[in-house]
Each structure stands twice: as C-alpha cells, then as structure tokens.
N, C-alpha and C positions, 0 to 999 in steps of 0.2 A: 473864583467867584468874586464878584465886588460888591464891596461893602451897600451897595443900595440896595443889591438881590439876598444879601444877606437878611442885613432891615425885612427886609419883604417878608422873608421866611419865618424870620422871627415874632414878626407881628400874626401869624397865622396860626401862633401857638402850637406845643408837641402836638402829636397823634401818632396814627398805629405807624407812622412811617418818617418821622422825629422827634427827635429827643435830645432836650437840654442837660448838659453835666457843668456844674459851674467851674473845675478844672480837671486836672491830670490827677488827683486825689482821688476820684474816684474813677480810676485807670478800668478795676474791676470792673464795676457795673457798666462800664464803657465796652467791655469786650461783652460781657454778656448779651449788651441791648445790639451790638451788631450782630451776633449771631442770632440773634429774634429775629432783626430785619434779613437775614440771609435766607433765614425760614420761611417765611414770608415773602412779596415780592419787592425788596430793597429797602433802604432805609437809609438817614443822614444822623449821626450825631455831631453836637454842633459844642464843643470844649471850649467853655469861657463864658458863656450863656447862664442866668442866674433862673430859678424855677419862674419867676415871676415877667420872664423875658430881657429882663437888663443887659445889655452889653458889657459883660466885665472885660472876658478877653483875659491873657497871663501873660507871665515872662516866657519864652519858650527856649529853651537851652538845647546844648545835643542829647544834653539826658533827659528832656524830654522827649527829644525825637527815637533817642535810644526806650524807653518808657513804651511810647507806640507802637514800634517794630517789637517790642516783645510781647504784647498782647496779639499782634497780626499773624505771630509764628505760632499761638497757638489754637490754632482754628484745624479742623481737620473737616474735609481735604482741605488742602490749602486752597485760598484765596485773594484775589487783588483785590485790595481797597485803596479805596482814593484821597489821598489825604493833600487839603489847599489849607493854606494860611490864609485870614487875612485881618487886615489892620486895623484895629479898629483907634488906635493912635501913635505915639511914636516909640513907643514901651510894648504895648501890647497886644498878643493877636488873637483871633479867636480860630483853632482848628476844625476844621468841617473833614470830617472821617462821613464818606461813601461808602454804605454795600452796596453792590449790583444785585437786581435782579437775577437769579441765579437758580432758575427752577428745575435744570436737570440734574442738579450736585446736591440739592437738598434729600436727605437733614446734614445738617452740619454741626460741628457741635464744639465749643470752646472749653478747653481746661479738661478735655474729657468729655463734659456734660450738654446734651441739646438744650436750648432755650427759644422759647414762643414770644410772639407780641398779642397784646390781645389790647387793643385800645390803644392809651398810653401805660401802659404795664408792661415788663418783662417776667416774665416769668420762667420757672425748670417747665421742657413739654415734656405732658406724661408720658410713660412708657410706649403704652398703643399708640398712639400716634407718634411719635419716633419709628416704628416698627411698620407700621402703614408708609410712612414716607421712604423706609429704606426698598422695601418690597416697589415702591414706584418711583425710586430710583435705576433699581435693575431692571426694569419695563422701558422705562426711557433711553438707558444704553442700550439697552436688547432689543428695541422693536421690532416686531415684525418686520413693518414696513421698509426697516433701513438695511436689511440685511441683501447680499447679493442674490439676484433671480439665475438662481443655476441653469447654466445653458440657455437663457433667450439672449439675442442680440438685437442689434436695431432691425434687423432683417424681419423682426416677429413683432415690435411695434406698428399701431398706424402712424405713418410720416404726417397722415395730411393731415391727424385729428393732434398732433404735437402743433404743426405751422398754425394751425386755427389757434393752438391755446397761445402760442408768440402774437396774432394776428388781435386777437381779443384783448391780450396784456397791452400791446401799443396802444389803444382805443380809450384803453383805461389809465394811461398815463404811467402805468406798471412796469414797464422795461422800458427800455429806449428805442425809438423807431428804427436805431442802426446793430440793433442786434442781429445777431447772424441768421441768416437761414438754414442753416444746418441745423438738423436735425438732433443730432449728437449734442454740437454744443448749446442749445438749446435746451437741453436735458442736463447738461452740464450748470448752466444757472438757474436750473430749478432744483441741484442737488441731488436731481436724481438718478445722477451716474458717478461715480466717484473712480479717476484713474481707469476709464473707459469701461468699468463694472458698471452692468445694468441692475438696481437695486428695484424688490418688488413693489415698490409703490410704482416706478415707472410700468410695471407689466401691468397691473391694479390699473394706471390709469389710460394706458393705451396700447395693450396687448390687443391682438387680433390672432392669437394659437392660444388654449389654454388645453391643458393637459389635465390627465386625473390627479396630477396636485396640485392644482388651484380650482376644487368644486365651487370653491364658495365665490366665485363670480357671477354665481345664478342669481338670473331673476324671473321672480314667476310673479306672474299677472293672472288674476280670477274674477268674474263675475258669476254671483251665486243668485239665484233666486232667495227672495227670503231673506230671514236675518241672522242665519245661522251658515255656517262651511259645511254644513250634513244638508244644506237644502238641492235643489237641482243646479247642475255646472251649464252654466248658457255661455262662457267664454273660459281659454285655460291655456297660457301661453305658459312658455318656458324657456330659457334660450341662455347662453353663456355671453355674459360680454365686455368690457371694461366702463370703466366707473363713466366716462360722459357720454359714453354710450347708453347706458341703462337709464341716467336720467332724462336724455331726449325721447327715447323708446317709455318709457312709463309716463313720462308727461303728453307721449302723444296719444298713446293708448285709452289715456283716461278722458283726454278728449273727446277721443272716438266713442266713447263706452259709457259715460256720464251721459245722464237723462236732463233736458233743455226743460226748463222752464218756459210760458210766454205768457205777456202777460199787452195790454196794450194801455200805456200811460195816459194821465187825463189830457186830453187835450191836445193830443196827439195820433195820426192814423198809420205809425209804422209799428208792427210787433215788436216786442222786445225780448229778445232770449234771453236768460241767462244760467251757469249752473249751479248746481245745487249748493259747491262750494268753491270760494275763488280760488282759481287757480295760481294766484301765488300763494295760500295758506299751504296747495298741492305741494306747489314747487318747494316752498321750504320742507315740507315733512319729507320729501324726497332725497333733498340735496342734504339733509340729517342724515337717512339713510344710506347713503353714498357714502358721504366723507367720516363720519364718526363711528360705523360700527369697529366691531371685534375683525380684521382679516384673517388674525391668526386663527381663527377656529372652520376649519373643513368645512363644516356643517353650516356655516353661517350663509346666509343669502338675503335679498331683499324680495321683501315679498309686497304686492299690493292687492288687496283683496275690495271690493266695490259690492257692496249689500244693497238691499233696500234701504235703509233705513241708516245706513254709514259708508265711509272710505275709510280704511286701516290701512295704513304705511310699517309694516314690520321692518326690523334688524334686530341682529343680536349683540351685544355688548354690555359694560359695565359704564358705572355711577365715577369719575372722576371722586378721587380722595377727597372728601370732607361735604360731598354736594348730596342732596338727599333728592326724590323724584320731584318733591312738592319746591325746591328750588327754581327747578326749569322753567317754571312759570312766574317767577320773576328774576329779576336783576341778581349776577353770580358771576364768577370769575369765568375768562375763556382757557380752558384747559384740554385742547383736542387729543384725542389719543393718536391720531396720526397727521402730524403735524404737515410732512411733506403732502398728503394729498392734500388737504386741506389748501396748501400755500400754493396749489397748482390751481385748485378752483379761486383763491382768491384773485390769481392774477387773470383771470378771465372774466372776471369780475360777477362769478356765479354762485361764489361762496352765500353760505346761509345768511341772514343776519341773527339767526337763534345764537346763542352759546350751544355749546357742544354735548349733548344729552347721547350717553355713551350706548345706553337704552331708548329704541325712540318708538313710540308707538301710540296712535290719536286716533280717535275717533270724532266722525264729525255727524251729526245729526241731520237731517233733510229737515228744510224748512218747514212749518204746518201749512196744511194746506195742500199735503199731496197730491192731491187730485188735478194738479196743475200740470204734474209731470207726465209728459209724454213721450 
C-alpha cells in the first residue's frame, strides 16, 4: 500500500471493517478486532494510527514482527493475513494487518474465543451465533451440491445446453471467446467436475436422465380456476428436468397461460396487450426458484401455480444465517446456498438480480379493473 492510499483510508475513519490501534501495545485487541473482521466479511487494522486519525506510525523491530506472527498463530483454523508496511517517515511505519474475506472457514476464533464486529466495536460473539455459524460451516464443506453425482457421466448431460451456457458466458464478457469447446472442460472451469468427477450441481444443471434419486428436479405447473388449489384444474403439467430447463419451460408456459390485457392508448389506434404481471418480476421469482432452493431435500420441487387473482412461484429451502423474511425486500448480504449453480447462471448472464431468498414464494395481485382480462 502507499502512503496516498493509506492517507485515503485514514481519512474515511474506522468502521465495521477498520480499525485504528495506535501501536503493538495493543497487540491484543489487535488480534481480537481481526478475528471480528474474519467473522464478518474481512477487515484492515491499520498499527500506528492514533483514534483521532493522526499518523503516528512506530519503530518496528523483529520483535515486533515476532509480536505479530504470535498473535496470527493463534487464530483457529488457521489463517493468512496480510501484513504491509508502510512509511510514513524515516523512523517510522505504520503496519496494515489484512483479513480476507473468508466466509466458508467462519467462526473462527482467537485465543480460544470467537469475536464479532458490530459497527466500530469488537466484541466476544455470543454463544448462538457462534453455534449457528459452525452448523453453516459444515453445510458449506458438505454441500449438497458439491458432492460427486454417482454414476452419471458426460454421456447423461446435455452437451448443447453446457456450449449455450460457454456461448452466453462469451457474450457476456464472462470467459474468454478462446475457451474450449469441450464440453468436459468447460465444466472443468465452472468447477463443476473436479478430476473428471461429475459433481451434482452439474447433473442439477444439465442432466437429461434423472433417476428416483433425484425427485426433486420436478416442476409442476397449474392453473386453477379461482383463488384457491381446491378450485377447478384448467391446466396441470409435471415433468422432470434440469435447472435451465425448468426456467425456459415455466417462463414459456406462463406466457402461454397468463390472461392479456388490452387496452387502446389515447391517441392512438393500435391495441395494446399487456400481462397481468411483467414478466421480468416472473423471471426473477423463477430464476429464485431455480438457483437458491434446498437440492438436498427429495421432496423439494418448483412449483408455479397461476390463480385468478395471483401467480405464486413456490421452492423449498431455508433463511441464510442472520437474514430474517422481512430482509429480502430490502438491501442484505449475497449468501447463495449453492454457490456453483448460482455461478453457472451468473455466467450466462441469467442470474437473479435479487439476493438469495433460501425461501422464495410471492404473490402478485391482478391489476383492478378485471374486467379487462380476456
């Protein structure tokens, strides 16, 4: 770092993700506040920095660099941080100690004990939530999605719905136009094959054989009279299929199946359709449903059901650690539960632009004015 970018930072004062120690005296609270920012998503402590922003800067010797490396040893698991000098004259530097961002390793915990940020504060995290993050620690090694698909091979993917997601990624500036065509290793830089294992996110997103264990690639499609599932069945699809599959099929479907408005603008003598809800509010409650449900549960499916009087997009899954329902509807951390499908829809550039509602389920109301709908 040099000392302008430093200046920069400094003048921006602490927050939830730096923090001024005016030296190696307070070695302590130094190792504490990076394990906040580890818990968290990263952080900078800046050694030599006075609370008020001054640039003090120290003398730095080996026993201070010895100092450092015994607070970095005691982090568990272990971790790399990044430690720069830099000068702020000819005596003195100020050390800029890095955590990384490091969301699959959290909680992590110094001296024995975890520590939170909350603001510019460190503090001990309480118990539950230490306990919450270790539980979505083993979820994040364990995923479903990254474990090997027993017995399918490339042989039981679609080839051509993999070259579209390569064909979409170059479009999008996402890979490079000289990536391969193979199919294989194409799946290789989406992470979705590791040492020529096919891992289930790859079958999840372009299987074409699914077997009785993998039910939950069902989608079912409904139109009910009414405003109720107990009214009369006027439509009632069902069908197994992989994830960009289900969203071209449900967004055509609803197409087909959604009631046109028309109406004829002033001053003007061409009809105007339109439906009841745009269809990109569709598309996103879909591409939710797609990318961020539960895989691991059998039972899980995507369901789209089309009322009188609403569209509901169903999945099943859970609330990401610390986000409550009434979140999703505004501004929140991105914390997808399956990160690889998600990064295969991003390179196609069909990812959501919602954050990741682990539960997703909306209803939308028809405009007033029914009588319009034909």
């Amino acid at each position: 770092m040099e000392l302008e970018a430093l200046k920069r930072l400094v003048t921006a004062g602490e927050s939830e993700s730096v923090e001024f120690k005016k030296s190696t005296a307070e070695i302590t609270r130094v190792g504490e506040t990076l394990c906040a920012f580890l818990n968290g998503h990263g952080g900078t402590v800046l050694i030599g920095v006075a609370p008020d922003g001054r640039l003090l800067g120290q003398m730095v010797s080996d026993s201070t660099l010895r100092d450092i490396a015994g607070i970095l040893d005691r982090f568990e698991p272990p971790v790399k941080t990044e430690l720069e000098r830099v000068a702020v004259d000819d005596r003195h530097d100020v050390l800029v100690l890095t955590a990384p961002s490091a969301v699959e390793d959290r909680p992590f915990v110094w001296g024995g004990r975890p520590y939170r940020r909350v603001g510019t504060t460190t503090s001990r995290m309480p118990q539950a939530q230490y306990e919450r993050l270790l539980l979505d620690r083993a979820y994040v090694r364990h995923r479903w999605e990254n474990q090997p698909a027993v017995g399918v091979t490339l042989e039981d993917l679609d080839r051509e719905e993999i070259l579209r997601t390569r064909e979409l990624a170059v479009r999008q500036n996402r890979v490079s136009a000289g990536t391969s065509l193979d199919p294989g290793e194409i799946l290789d830089r989406l992470k979705l094959r590791e040492k020529g294992v096919i891992l289930r996110a790859a079958h999840m997103l372009y299987g074409t054989r699914f077997s009785s264990d993998y039910p939950q690639t069902l989608l079912k499609l409904g139109r009910f009279r009414g405003t109720t599932i107990t009214g009369d069945i006027l439509d009632n699809r069902q069908d197994h299929m992989h994830a960009f599959a289900m969203v071209r099929e449900a967004m055509a479907w609803l197409e087909r199946t959604m009631p046109l408005s028309a109406r004829f603008p002033v001053g003007r003598i061409e009809r105007e359709d339109r439906f009841p809800v745009p269809t990109s509010a569709l598309r996103e409650a879909i591409l939710n449903a797609a990318m961020h449900r539960d895989y691991s549960n059998p039972s899980g499916y995507v369901a789209v059901a089309v009322f009188d009087d609403r569209i509901e997009v169903r999945s099943i899954g859970r609330l990401p650690t610390g986000i409550t329902a009434a979140d999703l509807s505004g501004p929140h951390d991105s914390n997808p539960p399956n990160p690889l499908i998600a990064e295969a829809f991003h390179h196609t550039g069909l990812d959501s632009h919602e954050n990741d509602p682990r539960v997703f389920s909306r209803k939308w109301t028809t405009p007033e004015g029914c009588s319009e709908w034909g």
